[in-house]
C-alpha positions in Angstrom: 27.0 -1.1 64.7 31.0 -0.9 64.6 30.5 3.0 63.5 29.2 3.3 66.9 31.8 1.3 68.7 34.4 3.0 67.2 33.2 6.1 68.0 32.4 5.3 71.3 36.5 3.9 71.8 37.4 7.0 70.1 34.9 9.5 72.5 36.5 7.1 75.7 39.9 7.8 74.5 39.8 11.9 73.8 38.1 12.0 77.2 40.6 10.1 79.4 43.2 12.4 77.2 41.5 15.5 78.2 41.2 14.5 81.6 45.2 13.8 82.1 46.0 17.2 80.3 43.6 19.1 82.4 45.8 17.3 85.7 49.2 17.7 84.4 49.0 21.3 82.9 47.0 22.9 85.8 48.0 26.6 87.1 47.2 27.7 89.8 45.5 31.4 90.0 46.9 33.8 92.1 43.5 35.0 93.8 45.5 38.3 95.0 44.8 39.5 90.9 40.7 40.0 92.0 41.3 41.8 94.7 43.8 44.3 93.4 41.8 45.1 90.6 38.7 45.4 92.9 41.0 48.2 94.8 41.7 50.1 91.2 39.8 53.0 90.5 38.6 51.2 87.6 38.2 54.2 85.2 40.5 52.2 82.3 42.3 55.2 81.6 45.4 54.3 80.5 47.4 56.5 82.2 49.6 53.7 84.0 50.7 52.3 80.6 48.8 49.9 81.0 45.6 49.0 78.6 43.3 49.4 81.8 42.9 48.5 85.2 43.4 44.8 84.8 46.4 44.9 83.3 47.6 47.2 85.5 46.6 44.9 88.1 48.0 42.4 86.5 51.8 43.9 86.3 51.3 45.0 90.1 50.7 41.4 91.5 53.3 40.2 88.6 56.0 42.2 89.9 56.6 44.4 86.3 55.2 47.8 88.6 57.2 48.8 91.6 55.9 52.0 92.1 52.0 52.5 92.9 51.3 55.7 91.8 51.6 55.4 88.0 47.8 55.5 88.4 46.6 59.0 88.4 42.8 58.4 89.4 44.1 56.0 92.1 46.4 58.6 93.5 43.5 60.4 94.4 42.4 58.5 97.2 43.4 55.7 100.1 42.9 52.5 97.0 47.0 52.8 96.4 47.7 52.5 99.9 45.3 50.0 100.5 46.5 47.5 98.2 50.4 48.1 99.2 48.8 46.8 102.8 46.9 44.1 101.0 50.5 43.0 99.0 52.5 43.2 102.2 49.9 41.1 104.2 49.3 38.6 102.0 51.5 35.6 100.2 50.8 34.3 96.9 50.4 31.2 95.7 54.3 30.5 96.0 54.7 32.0 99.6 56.3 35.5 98.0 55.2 39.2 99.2 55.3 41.5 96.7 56.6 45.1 98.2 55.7 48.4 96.0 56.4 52.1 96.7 53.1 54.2 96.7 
């Protein structure tokens, strides 16, 4: 019977640890990632320098990529143009614009 106390102290303790850690080391998620990747070509060539199109996405909405048209597919059609629109348009989580050259 005290095996199963213990452990029950022990299971209410880790929990109520989890729970605070969960509050105080939230981030939020800058939705504006899902949306640039959706406008990507999505072939995952490469070619950007980037090891597909959600990393590329990811340096785009990041700030690392200032210039658009590092993807070759993309530069192809309206997507690159689209998302420097999208960027201008709309804040992230912090209330910052991010501006890129197509």
């Amino acid at each position: 019977m005290i095996a199963f106390i213990i452990l029950g102290a022990l299971g209410l303790v880790l929990g109520l640890g989890l729970a605070i850690a969960s509050e105080k080391f939230y981030v939020e998620e800058d939705l504006r990632l899902e949306k640039v990747n959706q406008l990507l070509p999505g072939v995952n060539c490469g070619a950007c320098g980037y090891p597909g199109c959600g990393g590329f996405a990811d340096g785009i909405v990041s700030g690392e990529v200032k210039v658009l048209s590092a993807c070759k597919p993309g530069s192809k059609g309206t997507g690159l143009e689209e998302i420097r629109k999208y960027l201008a348009e709309t804040p992230g989580p912090e209330g910052e614009f991010i501006n890129v050259k197509v």
